[in-house]
C-alpha positions in Angstrom: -17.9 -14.4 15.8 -19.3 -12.3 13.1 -15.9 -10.8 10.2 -15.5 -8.1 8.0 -13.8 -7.0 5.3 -14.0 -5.8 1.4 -16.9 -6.5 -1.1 -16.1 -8.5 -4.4 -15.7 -5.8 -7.5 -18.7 -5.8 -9.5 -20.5 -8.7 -7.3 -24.3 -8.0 -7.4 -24.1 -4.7 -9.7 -24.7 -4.4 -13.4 -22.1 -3.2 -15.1 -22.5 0.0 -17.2 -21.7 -0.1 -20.8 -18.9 2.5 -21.3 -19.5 5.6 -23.3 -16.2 5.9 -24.8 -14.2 3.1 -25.7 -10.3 3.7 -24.2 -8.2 1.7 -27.0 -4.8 0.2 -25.8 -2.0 2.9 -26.2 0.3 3.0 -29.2 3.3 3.4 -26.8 1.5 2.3 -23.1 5.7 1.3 -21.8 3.5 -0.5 -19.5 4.7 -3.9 -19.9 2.9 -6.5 -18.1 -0.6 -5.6 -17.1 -1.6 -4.9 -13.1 -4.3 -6.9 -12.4 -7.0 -6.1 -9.7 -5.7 -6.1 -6.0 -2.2 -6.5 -7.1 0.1 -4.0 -5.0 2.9 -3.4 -7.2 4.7 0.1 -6.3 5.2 2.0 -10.1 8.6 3.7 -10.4 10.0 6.5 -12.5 12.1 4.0 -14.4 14.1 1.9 -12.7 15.3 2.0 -9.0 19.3 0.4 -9.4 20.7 3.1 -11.7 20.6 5.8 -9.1 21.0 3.5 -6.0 24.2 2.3 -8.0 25.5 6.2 -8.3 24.7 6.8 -4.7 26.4 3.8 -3.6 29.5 4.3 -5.9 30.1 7.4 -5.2 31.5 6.9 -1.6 33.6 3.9 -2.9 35.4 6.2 -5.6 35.8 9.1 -3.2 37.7 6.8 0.0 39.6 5.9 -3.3 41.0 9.4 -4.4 40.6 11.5 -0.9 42.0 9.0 1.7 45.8 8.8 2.0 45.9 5.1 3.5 44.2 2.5 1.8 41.0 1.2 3.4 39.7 -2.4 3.9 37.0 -3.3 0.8 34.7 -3.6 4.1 34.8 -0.3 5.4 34.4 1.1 1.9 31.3 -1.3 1.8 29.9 -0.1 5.1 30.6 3.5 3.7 28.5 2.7 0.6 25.7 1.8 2.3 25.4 4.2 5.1 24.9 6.4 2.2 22.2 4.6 0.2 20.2 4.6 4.2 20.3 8.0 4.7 19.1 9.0 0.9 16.7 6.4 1.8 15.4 7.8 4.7 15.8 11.4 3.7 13.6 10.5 0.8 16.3 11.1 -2.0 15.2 7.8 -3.6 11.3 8.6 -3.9 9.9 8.9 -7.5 10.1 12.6 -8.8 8.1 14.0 -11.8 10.5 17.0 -12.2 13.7 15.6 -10.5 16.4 18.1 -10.1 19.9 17.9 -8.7 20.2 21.5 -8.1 16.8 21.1 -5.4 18.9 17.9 -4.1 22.6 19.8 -3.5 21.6 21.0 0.1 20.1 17.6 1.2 23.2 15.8 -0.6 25.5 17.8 0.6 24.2 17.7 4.3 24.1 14.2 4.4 27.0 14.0 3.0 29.4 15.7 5.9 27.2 14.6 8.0 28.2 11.0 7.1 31.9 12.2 7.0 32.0 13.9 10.3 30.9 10.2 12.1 33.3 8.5 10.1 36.2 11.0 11.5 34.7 10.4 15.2 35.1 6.7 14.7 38.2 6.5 13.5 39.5 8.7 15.9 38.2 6.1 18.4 38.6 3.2 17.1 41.5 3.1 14.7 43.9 6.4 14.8 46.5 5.1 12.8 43.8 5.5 10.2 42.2 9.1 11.8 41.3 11.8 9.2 41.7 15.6 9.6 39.2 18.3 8.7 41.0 19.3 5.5 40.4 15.0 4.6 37.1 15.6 6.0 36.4 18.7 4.0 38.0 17.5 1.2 36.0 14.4 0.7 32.8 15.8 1.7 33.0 18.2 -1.7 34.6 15.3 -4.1 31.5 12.6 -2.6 29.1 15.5 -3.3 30.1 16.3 -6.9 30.5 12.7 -7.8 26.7 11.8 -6.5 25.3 15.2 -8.0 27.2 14.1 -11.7 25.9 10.5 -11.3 22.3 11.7 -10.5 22.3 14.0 -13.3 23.2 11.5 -15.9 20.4 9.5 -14.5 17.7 11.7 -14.8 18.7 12.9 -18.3 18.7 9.1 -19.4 14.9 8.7 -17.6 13.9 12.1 -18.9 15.2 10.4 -22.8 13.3 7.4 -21.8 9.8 8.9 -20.6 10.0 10.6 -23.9 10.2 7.2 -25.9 8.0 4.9 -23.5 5.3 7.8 -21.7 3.3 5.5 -19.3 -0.8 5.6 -19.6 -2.0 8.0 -17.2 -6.0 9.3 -16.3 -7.0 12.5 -15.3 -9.4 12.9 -12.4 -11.3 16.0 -11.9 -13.5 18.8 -14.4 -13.2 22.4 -15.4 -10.7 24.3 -16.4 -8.0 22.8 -14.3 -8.2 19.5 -15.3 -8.1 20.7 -19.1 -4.7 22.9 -18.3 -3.1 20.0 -16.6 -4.2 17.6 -19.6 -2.8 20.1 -22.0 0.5 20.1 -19.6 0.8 16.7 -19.9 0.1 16.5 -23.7 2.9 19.5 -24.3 5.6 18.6 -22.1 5.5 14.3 -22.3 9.3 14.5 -20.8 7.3 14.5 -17.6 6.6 11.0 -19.2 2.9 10.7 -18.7 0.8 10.2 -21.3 -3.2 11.2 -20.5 -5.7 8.5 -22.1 -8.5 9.0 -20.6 -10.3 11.9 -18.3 -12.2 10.7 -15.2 -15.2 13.3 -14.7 -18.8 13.4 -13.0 -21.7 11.6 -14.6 -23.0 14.6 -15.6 -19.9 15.2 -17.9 -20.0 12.0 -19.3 -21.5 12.6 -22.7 -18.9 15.6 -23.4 -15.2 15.6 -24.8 -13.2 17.3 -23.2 -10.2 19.4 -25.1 -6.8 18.4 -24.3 -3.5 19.7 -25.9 -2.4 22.6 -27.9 -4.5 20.4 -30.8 -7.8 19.6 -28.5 -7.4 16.0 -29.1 -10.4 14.9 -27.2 -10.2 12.3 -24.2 -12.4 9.5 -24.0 -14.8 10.6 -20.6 -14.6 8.0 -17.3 -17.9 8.3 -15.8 -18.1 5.4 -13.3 -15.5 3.5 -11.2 -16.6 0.4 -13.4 -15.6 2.3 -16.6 -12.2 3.3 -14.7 -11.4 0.0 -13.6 -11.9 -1.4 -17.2 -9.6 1.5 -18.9 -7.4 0.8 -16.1 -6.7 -2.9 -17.5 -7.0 -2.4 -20.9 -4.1 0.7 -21.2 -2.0 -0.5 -18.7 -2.8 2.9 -16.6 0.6 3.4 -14.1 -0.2 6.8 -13.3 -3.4 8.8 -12.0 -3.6 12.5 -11.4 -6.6 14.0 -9.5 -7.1 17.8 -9.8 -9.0 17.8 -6.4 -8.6 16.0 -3.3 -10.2 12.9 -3.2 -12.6 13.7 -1.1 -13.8 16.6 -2.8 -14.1 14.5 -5.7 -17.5 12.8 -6.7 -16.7 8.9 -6.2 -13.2 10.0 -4.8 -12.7 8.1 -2.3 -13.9 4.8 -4.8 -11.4 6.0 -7.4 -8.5 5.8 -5.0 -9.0 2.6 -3.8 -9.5 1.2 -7.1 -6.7 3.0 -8.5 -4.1 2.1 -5.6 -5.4 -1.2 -5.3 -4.4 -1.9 -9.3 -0.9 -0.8 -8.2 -1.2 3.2 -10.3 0.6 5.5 -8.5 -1.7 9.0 -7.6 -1.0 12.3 -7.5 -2.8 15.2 -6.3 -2.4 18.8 -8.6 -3.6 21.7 -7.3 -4.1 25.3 -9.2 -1.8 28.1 -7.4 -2.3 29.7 -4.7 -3.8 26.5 -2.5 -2.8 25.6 0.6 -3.8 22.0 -0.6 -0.9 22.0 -3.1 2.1 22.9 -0.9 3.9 19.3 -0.7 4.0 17.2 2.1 8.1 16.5 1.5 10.2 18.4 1.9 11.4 19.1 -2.0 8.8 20.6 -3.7 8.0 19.0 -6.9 6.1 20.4 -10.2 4.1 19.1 -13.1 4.8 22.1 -15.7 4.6 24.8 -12.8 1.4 23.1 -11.3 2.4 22.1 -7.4 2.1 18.1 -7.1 2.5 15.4 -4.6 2.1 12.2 -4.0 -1.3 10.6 -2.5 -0.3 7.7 -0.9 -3.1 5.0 1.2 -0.5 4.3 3.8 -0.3 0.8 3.2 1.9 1.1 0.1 4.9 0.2 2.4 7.1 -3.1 1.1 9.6 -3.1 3.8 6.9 -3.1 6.9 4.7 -5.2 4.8 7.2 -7.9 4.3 8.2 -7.4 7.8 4.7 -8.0 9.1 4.5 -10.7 7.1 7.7 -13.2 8.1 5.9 -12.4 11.8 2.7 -13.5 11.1 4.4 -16.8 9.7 6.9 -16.9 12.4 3.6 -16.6 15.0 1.8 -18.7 12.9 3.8 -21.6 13.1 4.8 -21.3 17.2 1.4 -21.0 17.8 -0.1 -24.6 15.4 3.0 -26.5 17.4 2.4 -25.1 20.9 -1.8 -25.0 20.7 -1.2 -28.6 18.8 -2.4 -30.3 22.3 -4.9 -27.9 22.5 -6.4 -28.1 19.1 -6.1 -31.7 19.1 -8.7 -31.7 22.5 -11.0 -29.5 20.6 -11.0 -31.9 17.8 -11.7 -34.5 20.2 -14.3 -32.9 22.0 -16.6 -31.7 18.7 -16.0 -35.2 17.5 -17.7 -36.7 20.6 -20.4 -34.2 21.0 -21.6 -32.8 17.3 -20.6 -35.6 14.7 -18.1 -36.3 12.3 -17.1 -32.8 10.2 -14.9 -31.3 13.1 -13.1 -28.1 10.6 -16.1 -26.0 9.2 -15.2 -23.8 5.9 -16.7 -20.9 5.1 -16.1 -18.4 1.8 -14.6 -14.8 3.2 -13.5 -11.8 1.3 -9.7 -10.9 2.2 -7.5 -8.0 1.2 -8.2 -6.3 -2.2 -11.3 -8.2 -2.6 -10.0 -11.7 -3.0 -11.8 -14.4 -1.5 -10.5 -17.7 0.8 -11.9 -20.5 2.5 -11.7 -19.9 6.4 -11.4 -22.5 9.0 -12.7 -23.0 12.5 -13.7 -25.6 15.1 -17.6 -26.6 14.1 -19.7 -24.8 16.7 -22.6 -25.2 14.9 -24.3 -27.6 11.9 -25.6 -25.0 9.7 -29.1 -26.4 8.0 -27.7 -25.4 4.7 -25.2 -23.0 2.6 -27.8 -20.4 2.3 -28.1 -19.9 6.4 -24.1 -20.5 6.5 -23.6 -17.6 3.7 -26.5 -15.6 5.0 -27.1 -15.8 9.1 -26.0 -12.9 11.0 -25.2 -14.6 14.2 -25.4 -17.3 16.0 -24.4 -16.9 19.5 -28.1 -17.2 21.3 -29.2 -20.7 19.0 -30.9 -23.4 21.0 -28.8 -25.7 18.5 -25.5 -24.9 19.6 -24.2 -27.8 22.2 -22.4 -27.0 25.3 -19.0 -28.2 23.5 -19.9 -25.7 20.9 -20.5 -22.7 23.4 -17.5 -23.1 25.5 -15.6 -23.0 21.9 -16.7 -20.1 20.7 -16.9 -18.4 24.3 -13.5 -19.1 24.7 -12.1 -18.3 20.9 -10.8 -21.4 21.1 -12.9 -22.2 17.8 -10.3 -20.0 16.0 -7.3 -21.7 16.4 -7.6 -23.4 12.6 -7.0 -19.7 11.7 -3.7 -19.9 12.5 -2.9 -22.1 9.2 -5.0 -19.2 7.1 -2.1 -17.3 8.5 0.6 -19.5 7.6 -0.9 -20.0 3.9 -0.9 -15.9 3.8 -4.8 -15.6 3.1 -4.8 -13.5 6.6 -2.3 -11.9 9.1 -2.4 -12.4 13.2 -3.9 -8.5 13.2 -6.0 -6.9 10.9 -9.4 -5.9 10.0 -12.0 -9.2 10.6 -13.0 -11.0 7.4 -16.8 -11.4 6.0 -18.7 -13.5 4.0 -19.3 -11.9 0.4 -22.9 -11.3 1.3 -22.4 -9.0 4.3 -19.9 -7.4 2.7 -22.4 -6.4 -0.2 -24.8 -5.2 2.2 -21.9 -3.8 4.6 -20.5 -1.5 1.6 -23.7 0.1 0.5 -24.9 0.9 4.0 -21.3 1.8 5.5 -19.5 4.8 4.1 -15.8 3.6 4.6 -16.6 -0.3 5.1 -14.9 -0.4 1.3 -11.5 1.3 2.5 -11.2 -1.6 4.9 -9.5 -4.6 2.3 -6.4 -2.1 2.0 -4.4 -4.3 4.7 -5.0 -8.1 5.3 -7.5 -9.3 7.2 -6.7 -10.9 10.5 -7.5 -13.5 13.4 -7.9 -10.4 15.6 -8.2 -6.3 15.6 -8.1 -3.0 16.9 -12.0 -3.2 16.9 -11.9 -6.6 18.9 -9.9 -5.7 21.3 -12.5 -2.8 21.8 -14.8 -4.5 22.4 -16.6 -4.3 18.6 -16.9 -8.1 18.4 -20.1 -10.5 17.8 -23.6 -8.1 17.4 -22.0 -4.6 17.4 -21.8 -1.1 15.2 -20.6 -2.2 11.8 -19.9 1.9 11.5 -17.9 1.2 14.4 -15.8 -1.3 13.7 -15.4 0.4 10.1 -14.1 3.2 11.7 -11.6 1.3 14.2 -10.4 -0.7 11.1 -9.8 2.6 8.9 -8.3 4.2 12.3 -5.9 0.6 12.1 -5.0 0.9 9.2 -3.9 4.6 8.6 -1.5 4.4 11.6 -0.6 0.5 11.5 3.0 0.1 12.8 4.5 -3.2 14.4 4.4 -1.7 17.8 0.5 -1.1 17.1 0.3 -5.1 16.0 2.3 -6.3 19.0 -0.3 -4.0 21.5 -3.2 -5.3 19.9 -1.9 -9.1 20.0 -1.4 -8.3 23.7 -4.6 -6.8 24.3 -6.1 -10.1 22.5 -4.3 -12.3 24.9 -5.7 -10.6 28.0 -9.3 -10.7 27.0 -8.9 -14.6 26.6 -9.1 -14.6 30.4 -12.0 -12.4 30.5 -13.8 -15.2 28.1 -14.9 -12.7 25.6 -15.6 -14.7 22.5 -18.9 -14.8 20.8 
């Protein structure tokens, strides 16, 4: 079975000298340096201080408003309702102009919203301890004040903070927009973004661009490879494009590289553009200029660490249940092909990274060069009938299962390559890059449509990319199921 995934930065391609060196900033507040596939989530200083207010607030106000003491638990339960709905109301996302005056309707809504339930369950539940709509009222405006003051402290003291510590930041885009926005950033640094560099077409990339009320000129990024370099060496948190990415030469490159080093992206847009209205429901600004977050879709902790204690879960059910199984396979490539029953092969895997994959030997390869370089091998005259039944069967992927359990794969995700298909893959493919975002897996929405052995590469690109933007457990758990009913049909190749 032939695997896909992401090409190795920089393998096989000369790397451009820079124009412009990009010197380490004087005040980056970067800390420890992101390195290259890294998926670390940046945030507007730190999450606890407000998830502490919002959390407190609820505590203090059963305190003051409630005339018969409540169990510590309750009060707990209270606490963190509250923190959940923020949460999922989006209260907690990073803001570049936070303001507790934009919040006051969501808060506030939430807010009774949480007291009115709390009313209908005590009146249920507990009526000795029932509240009336004056309590109800009451503590709804006290909760709402308290969060709103807490909030308000805590964007002052990370407004005082992005003064002192701005974090590195590039500029994507040309023209007179991306010079306004520049100067924005340079004039109003309580935004705490600190431009060091201006991402522009090649045919920029000899000019300086002005930025500032003083034109300090900004070194010019002309190449992905020149980004990913200033990216390291100034600690860059932040990106802001002044176009979509796709209407941006190398666009769709820059975002990959920039999410995939862990920088948070924005998108600016000039006014009047549909393409600036925000996607959330607060609007947020950058000095007047409509922003909003660009986000990959995969930049999601929670599902991610979900998805992965399954795949460890499934990964060790399935090496003790198929250990009979696996065992007989060993047996039977022993007996018919030799000794050397695991065969290892270099893949690429998410962001890049290569791994060593195992699988049942179906085949001696004559050397590493037709191992690292042979398309397929379904249709060789070498192949034994041991070897054929594997691979017709899948059951030559079964090893996988401990790539799973190690982490350098997932039961569902986009196939993995060897590093010299994916060289090829990338250049030919438009989209085969975008692919590495999630990790690659044993199986796929493209497998389980049929995309498997000597198909479309486009195809399967496009299947991946579709996986990807709208993964979801539910989606894993259909695909897994679809995988298990083609094992009957003996689809393997």
């Amino acid at each position: 079975m032939t695997m896909e995934s992401a090409p190795v930065p920089g393998a096989g391609q000369a790397t451009a000298v820079q124009a412009h060196t990009v010197h380490p900033p004087r005040r980056s507040g970067g800390g420890t340096r992101a390195q290259p596939g890294e998926r670390r989530a940046v945030r507007y200083g730190r999450l606890a201080p407000l998830l502490c207010v919002d959390a407190l607030a609820p505590a203090v106000t059963f305190a003051l408003v409630v005339p018969v003491p409540w169990p510590w638990l309750l009060v707990a339960v209270q606490a963190v309702a509250q923190v959940l709905l923020f949460a999922r109301r989006g209260l907690h996302r990073m803001r570049l102009s936070p303001s507790v005056l934009s919040e006051l309707p969501a808060l506030l809504g939430l807010t009774l919203l949480q007291w009115y339930v709390t009313m209908e369950v005590l009146v249920a539940w507990a009526p000795q301890q029932a509240i009336g709509w004056s309590v109800l009222a009451y503590g709804a405006a006290t909760q709402t004040a308290l969060t709103c003051a807490g909030r308000a402290a805590v964007y002052r003291a990370r407004r005082r903070a992005a003064l002192r510590r701005p974090l590195s930041t590039l500029v994507v885009g040309q023209g007179p927009l991306a010079r306004q926005v520049t100067a924005a950033l340079y004039d109003h640094p309580a935004h705490g973004l600190r431009p060091v560099g201006l991402v522009a077409a090649p045919a920029s990339g000899d000019e300086k661009q002005p930025a500032g009320s003083d034109s300090v000129p900004l070194p010019v990024l002309a190449s992905p490879q020149e980004v990913g370099r200033a990216v390291v060496q100034n600690s860059v948190r932040h990106a802001v494009f002044t176009a979509p990415p796709e209407a941006t030469p190398d666009g769709a490159a820059l975002f990959t590289l920039l999410t995939g080093h862990g920088c948070r992206v924005w998108l600016v847009t000039g006014p009047g553009s549909v393409a600036g209205l925000p996607a959330e429901g607060r609007p947020d600004h950058l000095w007047g200029f409509a922003v909003q977050p660009l986000r990959d879709g995969t930049n999601r902790p929670l599902g991610q660490g979900v998805k992965r204690a399954v795949d460890a879960v499934l990964a060790t059910a399935g090496l003790l249940l198929a250990a009979p199984v696996m065992a007989a396979c060993a047996l039977a490539v022993r007996l018919s092909d030799g000794p050397g029953v695991i065969f290892r092969q270099e893949r690429v895997g998410r962001h890049g990274s290569p791994f060593v994959l195992l699988k049942f030997r179906t085949l001696r390869p004559a050397d590493v060069q037709e191992s690292a370089t042979r398309w397929n091998v379904a249709s060789d005259g070498r192949m034994s009938r041991v070897g054929r039944m594997l691979r017709r069967t899948s059951l030559d992927e079964l090893p996988q299962l401990w790539n799973v359990l190690r982490g350098d794969m997932s039961m569902v995700g986009p196939r993995p390559e060897r590093p010299f298909f994916v060289a090829q893959f990338s250049r030919a493919h438009p989209g085969y890059q975008a692919r590495h975002r999630m990790p690659v897996g044993i199986t796929g929405l493209a497998q389980v449509n049929g995309l498997r052995g000597d198909t479309s590469i486009e195809e399967r690109a496009r299947f991946d990319n579709r996986y990807i933007e709208t993964w979801s457990l539910w989606q894993d758990a259909c695909v897994l199921a679809r995988t298990a009913g083609s094992l009957f049909r003996l689809g393997g190749s």
